[in-house]
C-alpha positions in Angstrom: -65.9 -25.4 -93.3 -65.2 -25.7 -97.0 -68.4 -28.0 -97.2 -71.1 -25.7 -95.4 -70.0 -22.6 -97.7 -70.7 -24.3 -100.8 -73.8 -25.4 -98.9 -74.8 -21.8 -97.9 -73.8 -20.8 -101.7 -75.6 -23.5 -103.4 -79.2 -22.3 -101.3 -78.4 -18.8 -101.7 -78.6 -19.4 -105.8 -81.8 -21.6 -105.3 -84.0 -18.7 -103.5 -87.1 -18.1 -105.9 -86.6 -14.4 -107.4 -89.6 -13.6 -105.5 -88.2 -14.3 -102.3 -85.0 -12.0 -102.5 -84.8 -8.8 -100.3 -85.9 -6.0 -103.4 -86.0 -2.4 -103.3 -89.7 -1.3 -103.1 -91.2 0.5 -106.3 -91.2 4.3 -106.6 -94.2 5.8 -106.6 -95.2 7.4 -110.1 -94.3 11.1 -110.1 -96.3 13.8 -111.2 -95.1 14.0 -114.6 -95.7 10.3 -115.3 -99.1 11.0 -114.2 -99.6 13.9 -115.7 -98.6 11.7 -118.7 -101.0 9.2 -117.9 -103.6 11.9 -117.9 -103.2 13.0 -121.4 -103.4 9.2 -122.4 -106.8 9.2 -121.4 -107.8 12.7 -122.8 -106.6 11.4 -125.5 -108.9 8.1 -125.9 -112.1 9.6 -124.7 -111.3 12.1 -127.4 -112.6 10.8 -130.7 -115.5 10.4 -129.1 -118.8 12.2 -128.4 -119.6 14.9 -126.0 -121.7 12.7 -123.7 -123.0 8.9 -123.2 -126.1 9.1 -124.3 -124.8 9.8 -128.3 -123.8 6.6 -130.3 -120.2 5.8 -129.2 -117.7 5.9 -132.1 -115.8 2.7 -131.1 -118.6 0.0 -129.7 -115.9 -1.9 -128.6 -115.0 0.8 -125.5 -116.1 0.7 -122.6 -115.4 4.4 -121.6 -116.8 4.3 -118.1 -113.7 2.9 -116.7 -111.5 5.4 -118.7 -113.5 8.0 -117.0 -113.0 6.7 -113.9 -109.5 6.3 -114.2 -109.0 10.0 -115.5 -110.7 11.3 -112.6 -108.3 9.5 -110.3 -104.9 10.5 -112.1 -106.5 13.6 -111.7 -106.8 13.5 -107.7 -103.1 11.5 -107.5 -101.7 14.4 -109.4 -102.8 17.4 -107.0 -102.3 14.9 -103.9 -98.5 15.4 -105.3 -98.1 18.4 -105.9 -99.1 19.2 -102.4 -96.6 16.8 -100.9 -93.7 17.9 -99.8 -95.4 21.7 -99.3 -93.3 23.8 -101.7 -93.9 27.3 -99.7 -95.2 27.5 -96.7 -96.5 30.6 -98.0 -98.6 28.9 -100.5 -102.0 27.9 -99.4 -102.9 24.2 -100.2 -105.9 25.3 -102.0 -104.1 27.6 -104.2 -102.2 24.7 -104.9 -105.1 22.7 -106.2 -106.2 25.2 -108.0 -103.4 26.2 -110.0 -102.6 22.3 -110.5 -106.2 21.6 -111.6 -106.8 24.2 -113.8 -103.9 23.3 -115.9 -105.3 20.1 -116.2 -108.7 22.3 -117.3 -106.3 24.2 -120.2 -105.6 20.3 -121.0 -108.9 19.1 -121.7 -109.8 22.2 -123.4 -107.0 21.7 -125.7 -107.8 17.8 -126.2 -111.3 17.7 -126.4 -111.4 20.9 -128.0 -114.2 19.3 -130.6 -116.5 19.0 -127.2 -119.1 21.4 -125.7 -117.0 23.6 -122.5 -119.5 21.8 -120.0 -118.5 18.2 -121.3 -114.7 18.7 -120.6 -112.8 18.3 -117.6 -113.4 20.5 -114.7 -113.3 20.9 -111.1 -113.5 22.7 -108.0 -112.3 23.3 -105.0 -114.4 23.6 -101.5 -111.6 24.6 -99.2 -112.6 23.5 -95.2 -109.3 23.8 -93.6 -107.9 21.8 -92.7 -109.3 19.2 -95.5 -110.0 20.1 -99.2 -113.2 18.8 -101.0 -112.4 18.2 -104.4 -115.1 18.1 -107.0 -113.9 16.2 -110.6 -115.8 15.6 -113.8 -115.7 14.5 -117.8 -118.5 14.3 -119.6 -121.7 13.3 -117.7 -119.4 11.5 -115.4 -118.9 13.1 -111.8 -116.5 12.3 -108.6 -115.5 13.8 -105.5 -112.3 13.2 -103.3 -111.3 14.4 -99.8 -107.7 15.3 -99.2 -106.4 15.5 -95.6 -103.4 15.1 -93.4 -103.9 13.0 -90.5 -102.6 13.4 -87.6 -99.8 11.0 -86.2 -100.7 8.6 -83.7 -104.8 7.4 -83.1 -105.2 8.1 -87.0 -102.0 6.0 -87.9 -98.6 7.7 -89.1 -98.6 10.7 -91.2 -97.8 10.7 -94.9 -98.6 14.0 -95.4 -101.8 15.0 -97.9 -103.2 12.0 -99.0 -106.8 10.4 -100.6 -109.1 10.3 -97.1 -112.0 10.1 -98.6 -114.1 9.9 -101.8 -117.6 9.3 -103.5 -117.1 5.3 -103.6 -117.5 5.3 -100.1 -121.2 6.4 -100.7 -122.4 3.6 -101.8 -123.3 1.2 -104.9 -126.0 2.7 -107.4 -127.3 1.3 -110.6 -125.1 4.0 -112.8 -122.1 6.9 -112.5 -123.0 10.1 -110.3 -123.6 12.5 -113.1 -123.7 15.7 -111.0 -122.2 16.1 -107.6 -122.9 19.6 -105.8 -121.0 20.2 -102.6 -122.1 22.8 -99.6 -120.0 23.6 -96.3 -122.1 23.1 -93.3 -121.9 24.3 -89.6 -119.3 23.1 -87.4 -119.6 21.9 -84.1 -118.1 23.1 -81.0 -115.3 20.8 -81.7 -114.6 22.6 -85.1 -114.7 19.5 -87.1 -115.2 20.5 -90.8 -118.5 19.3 -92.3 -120.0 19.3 -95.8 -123.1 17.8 -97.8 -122.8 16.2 -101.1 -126.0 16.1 -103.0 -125.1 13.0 -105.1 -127.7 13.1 -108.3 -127.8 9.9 -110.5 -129.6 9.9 -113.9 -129.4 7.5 -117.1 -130.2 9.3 -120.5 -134.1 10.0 -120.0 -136.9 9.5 -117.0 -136.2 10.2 -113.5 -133.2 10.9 -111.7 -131.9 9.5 -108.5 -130.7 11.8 -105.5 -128.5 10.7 -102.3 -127.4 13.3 -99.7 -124.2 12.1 -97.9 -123.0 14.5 -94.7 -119.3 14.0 -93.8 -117.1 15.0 -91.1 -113.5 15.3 -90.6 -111.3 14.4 -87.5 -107.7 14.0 -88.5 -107.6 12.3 -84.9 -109.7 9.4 -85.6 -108.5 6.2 -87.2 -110.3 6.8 -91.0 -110.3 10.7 -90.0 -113.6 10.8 -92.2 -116.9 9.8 -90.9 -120.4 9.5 -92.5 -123.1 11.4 -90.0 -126.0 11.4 -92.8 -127.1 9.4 -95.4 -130.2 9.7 -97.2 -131.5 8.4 -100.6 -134.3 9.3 -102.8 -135.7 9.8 -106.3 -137.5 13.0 -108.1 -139.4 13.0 -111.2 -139.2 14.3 -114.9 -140.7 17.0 -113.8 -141.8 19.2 -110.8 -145.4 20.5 -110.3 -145.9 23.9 -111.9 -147.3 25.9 -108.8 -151.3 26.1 -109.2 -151.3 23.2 -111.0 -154.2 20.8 -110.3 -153.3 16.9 -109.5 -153.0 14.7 -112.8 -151.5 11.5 -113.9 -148.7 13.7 -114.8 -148.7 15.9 -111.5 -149.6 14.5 -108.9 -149.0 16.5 -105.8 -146.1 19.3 -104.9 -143.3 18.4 -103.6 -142.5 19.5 -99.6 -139.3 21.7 -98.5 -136.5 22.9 -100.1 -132.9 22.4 -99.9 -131.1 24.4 -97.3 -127.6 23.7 -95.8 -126.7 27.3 -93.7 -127.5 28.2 -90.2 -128.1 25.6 -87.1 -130.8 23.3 -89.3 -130.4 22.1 -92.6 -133.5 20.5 -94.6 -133.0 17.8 -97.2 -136.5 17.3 -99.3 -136.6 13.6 -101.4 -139.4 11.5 -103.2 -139.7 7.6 -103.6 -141.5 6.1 -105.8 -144.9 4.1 -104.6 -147.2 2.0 -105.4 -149.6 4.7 -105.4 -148.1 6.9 -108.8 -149.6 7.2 -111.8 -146.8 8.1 -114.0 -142.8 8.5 -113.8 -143.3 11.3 -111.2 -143.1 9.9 -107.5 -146.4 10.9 -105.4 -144.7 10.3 -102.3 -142.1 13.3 -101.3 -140.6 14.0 -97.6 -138.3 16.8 -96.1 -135.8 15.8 -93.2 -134.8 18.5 -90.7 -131.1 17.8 -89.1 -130.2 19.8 -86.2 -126.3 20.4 -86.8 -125.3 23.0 -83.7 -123.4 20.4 -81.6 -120.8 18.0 -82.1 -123.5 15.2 -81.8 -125.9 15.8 -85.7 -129.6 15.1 -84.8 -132.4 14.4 -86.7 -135.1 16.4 -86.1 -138.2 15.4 -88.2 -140.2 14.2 -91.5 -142.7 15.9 -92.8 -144.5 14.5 -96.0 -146.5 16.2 -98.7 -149.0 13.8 -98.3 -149.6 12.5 -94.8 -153.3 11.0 -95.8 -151.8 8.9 -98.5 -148.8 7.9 -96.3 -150.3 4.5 -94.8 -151.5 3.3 -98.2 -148.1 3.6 -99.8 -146.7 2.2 -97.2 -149.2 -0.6 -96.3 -149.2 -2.4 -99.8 -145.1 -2.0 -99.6 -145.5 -4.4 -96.8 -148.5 -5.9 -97.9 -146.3 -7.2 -100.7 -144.0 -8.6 -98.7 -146.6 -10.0 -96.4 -145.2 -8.4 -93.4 -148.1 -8.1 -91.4 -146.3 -6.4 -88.3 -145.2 -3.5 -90.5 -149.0 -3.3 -92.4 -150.9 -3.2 -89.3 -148.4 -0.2 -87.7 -150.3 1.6 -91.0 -154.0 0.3 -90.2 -157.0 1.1 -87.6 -157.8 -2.5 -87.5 -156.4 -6.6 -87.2 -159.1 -7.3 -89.9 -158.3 -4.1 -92.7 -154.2 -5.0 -92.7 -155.2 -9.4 -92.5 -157.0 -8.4 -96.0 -154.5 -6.3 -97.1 -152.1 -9.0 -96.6 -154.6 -11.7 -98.4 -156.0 -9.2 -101.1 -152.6 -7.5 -102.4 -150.9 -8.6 -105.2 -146.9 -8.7 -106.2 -147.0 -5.9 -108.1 -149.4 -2.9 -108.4 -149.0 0.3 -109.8 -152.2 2.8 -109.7 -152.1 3.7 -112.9 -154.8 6.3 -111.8 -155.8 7.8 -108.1 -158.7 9.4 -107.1 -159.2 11.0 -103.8 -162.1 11.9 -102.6 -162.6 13.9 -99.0 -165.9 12.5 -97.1 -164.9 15.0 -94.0 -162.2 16.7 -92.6 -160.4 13.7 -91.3 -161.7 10.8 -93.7 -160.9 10.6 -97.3 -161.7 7.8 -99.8 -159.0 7.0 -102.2 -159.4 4.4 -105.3 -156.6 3.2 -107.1 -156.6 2.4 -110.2 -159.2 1.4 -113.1 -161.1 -0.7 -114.3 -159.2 -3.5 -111.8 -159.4 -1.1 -108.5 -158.7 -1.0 -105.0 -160.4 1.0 -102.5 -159.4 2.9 -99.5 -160.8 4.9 -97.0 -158.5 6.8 -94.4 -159.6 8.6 -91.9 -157.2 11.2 -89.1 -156.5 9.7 -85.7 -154.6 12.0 -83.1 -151.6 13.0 -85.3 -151.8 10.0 -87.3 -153.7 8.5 -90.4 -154.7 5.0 -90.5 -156.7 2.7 -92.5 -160.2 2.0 -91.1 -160.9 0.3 -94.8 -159.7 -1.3 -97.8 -162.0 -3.1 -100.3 -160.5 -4.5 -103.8 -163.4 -4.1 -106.5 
């Protein structure tokens, strides 16, 4: 006996440390949080207002600082509203109060920075989730707080991160602006919201996404994407009576709108057909959001005649004949296409040039030009021509 309890001693003392039964870490508290918050006010401080001034310290990459701001910043208001204080209290008063002394903060920090350029958020209260909107500088997030129910969802922690913009997907830069709109609920009573996600570097164009969630504290992952949708729009729109340029090109179709039973979401891309950093090619989706199901509806285009040539040399580029010939009248007019197109081409100029009511000539570019005629079939165009020059 006196042998096997030196034995069981001696292999107790030879355990690795990292074996041994240890009590699990605390979770930082608000203060220490809050703490960490004022850190990184504190190092974005010294320098400027936005990213597209000369950094002070070249060596900082303030991006992830940014990030990691706007994340304290979520952690701190998820506790505050865990354990609820007063049932009295609603949670997005909560948020509120919580994030608008985080505002004070900033303002005190980064006092040396325009208003718009410090730290602010909002609230979109859709009980029973909260939308919260977060930004520094040009840098934007969002974050869904939610409570899920016990059971199908997994256990209940109470409030916690059930969402946020990383889930929408990888882009080339930051989200500099997010804007956030309620939309219709179903006859379930799921709560629903757009995010119009805008992306932009420091000149040129500016990317747009439109991301439609929806809530169901029943469902394992509670949040579920039901629209996604990602487009571009130009330097500048086209002044209304404005004639068709290098620099305008045609109007834009449709307008945002997120109320009632239908919302709209209007996008351009950019095509091998513009002439300038203004995409020629704009659309407007129609969503039908009554029921528990969302639908789509339609696309309409502001310009249906140029559609197939866009779209054609896309796939012409590709050398996807399948996908050219949906967009031509003929076997022969997309084979050419497919033979004829180069890797890249950009118009550089367009010229369109109506021969009747349903056929139109279009030449791209000059003095290396490619011609086009189009012509209306049924609801449809479609290229009966295509000659390279």
């Amino acid at each position: 006996m006196q042998k096997l309890t030196v034995a069981f001693i001696s292999l107790v003392l030879t355990i690795p440390c990292w074996a041994q039964l240890e009590e699990p870490s605390a979770a930082p508290t608000a203060a220490q949080q809050s703490q960490e918050f004022r850190r990184l006010l504190e190092r974005l401080a010294p320098e400027p207002a936005g990213p597209c001034e000369p950094p002070i310290n070249r060596n900082l990459d303030v991006e992830p600082i940014e990030s990691a701001l706007l994340e304290r910043a979520a952690d701190i208001v998820v506790s505050e509203l865990n354990p609820p204080k007063n049932a009295q209290i609603q949670p997005r008063e909560v948020a509120t109060a919580v994030l608008k002394s985080l505002e004070r903060l900033s303002a005190e920090i980064n006092a040396r920075w325009p208003d718009e350029s410090r730290f602010h958020a909002q609230v979109l209260d859709l009980q029973p989730i909260l939308v919260v909107k977060l930004g520094i500088r040009a840098h934007q997030a969002f974050v869904v707080l939610g409570v899920p129910r016990p059971g199908k969802a997994g256990p209940s922690n109470g409030w916690q991160q059930v969402g946020s913009d990383r889930d929408t997907g990888e882009h080339d830069w930051p989200p500099s602006s997010f804007d956030l709109y309620p939309l219709r609920r179903g006859p379930s009573g799921h709560a629903r919201f757009l995010v119009r996600i805008l992306y932009s570097g420091c000149a040129g164009s500016y990317g747009v996404a439109y991301d439609v969630r929806e809530w169901d504290p029943a469902e394992f992952g509670g949040l579920s994407q039901v629209i996604k949708q990602d487009g571009s729009f130009g330097l500048e729109d086209t002044p209304a009576g404005a004639k068709p340029s290098a620099k305008y090109p045609f109007p834009q179709i449709g307008e945002l709108r997120t109320d009632g039973a239908r919302i709209t979401l209007p996008f351009c891309w950019f095509s091998p057909i513009d002439t300038w950093d203004n995409p020629s090619m704009c659309a407007v989706d129609t969503y039908d959001v009554s029921g528990d199901q969302v639908k789509f509806i339609s696309r309409r285009f502001n310009r249906p005649d140029l559609l197939p040539i866009a779209k054609a040399i896309e796939h012409a580029q590709h050398r996807e004949y399948p996908a050219v010939l949906a967009y031509c009248a003929s076997a022969e007019v997309a084979q050419r296409l497919i033979r004829d197109v180069p890797p890249f081409l950009f118009a550089e100029d367009l010229r369109v040039t109506a021969i009747s009511d349903s056929k139109k000539r279009v030449q791209l570019g000059f003095p290396n030009s490619y011609r086009f005629e189009v012509e209306k079939r049924g609801d449809r165009w479609l290229i009966v021509s295509f000659t390279p020059e």
